[in-house]
N, C-alpha and C positions, 0 to 999 in steps of 0.2 A: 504494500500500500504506500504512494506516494503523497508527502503532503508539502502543502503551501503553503508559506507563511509571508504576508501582503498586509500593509498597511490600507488603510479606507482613505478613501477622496473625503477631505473637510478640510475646512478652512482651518489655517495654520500657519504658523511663523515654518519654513520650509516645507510646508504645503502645496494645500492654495492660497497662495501670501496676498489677501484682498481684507478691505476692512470689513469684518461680523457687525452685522444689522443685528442689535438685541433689543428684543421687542419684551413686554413687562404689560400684564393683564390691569384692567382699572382698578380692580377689585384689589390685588396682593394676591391672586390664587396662582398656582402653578399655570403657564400659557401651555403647557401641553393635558390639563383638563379643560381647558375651555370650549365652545360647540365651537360647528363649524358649519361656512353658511357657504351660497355662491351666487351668482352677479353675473353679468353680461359686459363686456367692453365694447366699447365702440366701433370694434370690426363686428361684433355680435359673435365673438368667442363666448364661449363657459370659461368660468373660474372658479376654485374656491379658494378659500380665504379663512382664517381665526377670526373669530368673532369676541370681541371683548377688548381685544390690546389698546394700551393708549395712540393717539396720533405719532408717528415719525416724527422728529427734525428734518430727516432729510429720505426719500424713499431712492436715488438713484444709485445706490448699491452700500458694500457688493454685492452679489448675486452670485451663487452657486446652483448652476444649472441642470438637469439630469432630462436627456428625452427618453422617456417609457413607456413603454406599452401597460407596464403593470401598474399605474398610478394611481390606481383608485385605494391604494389603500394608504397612500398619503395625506399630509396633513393641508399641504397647501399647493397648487398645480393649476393647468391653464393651456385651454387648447387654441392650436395656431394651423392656420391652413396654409397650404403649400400642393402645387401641381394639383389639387383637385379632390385631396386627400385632407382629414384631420389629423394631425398628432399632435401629443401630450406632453406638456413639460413641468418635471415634478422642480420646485423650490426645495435644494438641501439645503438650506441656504441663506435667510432666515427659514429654518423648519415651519414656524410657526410665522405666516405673514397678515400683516393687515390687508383690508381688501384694499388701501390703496396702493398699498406695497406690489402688490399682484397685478391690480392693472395698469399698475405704471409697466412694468417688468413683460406683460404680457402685449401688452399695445405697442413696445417698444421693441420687443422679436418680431413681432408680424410687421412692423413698418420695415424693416429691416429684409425682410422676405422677401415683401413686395418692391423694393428694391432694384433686387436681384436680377438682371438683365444679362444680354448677353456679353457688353463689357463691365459690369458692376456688380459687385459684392455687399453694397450697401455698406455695414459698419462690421461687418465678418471679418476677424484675423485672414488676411489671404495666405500666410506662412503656414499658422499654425492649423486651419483648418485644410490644409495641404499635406501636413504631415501625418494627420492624424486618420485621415480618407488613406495613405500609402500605407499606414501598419495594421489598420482595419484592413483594407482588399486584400494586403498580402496575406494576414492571418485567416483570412475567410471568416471573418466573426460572423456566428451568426444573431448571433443576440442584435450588432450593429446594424444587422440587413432586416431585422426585424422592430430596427426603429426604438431599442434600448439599451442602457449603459450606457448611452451618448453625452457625455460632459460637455458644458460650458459655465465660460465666466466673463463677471463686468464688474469691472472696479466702479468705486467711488468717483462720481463724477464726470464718466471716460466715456465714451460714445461706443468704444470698442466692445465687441462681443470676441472671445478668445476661446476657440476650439482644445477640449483637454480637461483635465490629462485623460489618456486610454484605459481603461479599466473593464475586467468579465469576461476574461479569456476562458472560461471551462469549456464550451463550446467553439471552438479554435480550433484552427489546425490541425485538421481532417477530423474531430472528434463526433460531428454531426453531418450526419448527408444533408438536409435541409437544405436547398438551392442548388446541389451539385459540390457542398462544400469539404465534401471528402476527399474530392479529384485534387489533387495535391499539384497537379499542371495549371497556370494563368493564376490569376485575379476572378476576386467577388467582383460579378458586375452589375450587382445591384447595390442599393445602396440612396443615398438621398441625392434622388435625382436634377430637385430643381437646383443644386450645385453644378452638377456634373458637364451641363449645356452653355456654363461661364467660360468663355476665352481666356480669361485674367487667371484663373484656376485652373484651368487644365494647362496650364503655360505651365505656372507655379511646379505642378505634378510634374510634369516630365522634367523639369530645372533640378528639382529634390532628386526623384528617380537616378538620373541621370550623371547627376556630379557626386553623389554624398555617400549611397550604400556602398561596404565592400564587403567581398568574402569573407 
């Protein structure tokens, strides 16, 4: 029996080095008993949200992002359309978010999407969500092709969305047929496509590919 020993994605001094949003209920009760409610943003996304926390000083981060598929049993999360399709993005991040917190953060990925042209990225790390698309395809994640485990972050203040860190390799590396991902020949070629169709990105991809990996 092989085992792993793996630290978890959270915010930390050599982490994910971003400022922690800590949110504090009106009451003095624990913010992780408090209910949980959701709302509609202004694209006419879903969210939820902690109900109870006092107002923010400031909601534009950071933010510790997760897209899953499994996010209903999260505390705070927010769906974003993209090519024609819903998916889910959980908040680790503050765990526990206000609803303004949420639909700052949720209105703020979807502008961001919508963006997304054939030379534009919007506010997307072009490096980093470059490098992280090259260790997903290679690795054949399938978790990644099924739209979870997918990290992001935004600092305090920062317009930028930063692809990472990689995380949820058990299904890697021929461990699951799912797509063809056993075939140990090529790249996953699915994966999140309204990236894939960027100029500025698939440039990005072959420059990494190309100059960086060795034997």
């Amino acid at each position: 029996m092989a085992i792993l020993l793996a630290k978890r994605i959270e915010v930390g001094k050599g982490r994910v080095d971003i400022d922690e949003i800590e949110n504090a209920s009106t009451s003095g009760a624990d913010t992780g008993t408090l209910p949980l409610a959701r709302s509609v943003n202004s694209y006419g996304n879903e969210f939820q949200y902690v109900s109870g926390l006092k107002q923010a000083k400031n909601n534009t981060g950071g933010y510790l992002l997760d897209m899953d598929v499994y996010y209903t049993g999260e505390r705070s999360w927010f769906a974003v359309q993209a090519d024609g399709r819903t998916y889910h993005i959980v908040l680790k991040s503050p765990e526990d978010a206000t609803e303004e917190q949420v639909r700052y953060i949720s209105e703020y990925v979807q502008e961001q999407i919508n963006s997304i042209g054939t030379n534009s990225l919007g506010s997307f790390g072009l490096d980093s969500l470059a490098r992280t698309f090259l260790v997903e395809a290679f690795a054949k994640n399938v978790d990644y092709i099924r739209h979870s485990s997918t990290y992001m972050y935004k600092y305090k203040d920062s317009s930028a969305l930063v692809s990472g860190p990689v995380w949820d390799f058990d299904l890697a590396l021929g461990n699951d047929p799912e797509n063809n991902c056993d075939n140990p020949k090529g790249f996953a070629s699915t994966g999140y496509a309204f990236f894939q169709s960027n100029a500025a990105f698939r440039k990005q991809v072959r420059k990494v590919f190309n100059n960086e990996p060795n034997p």
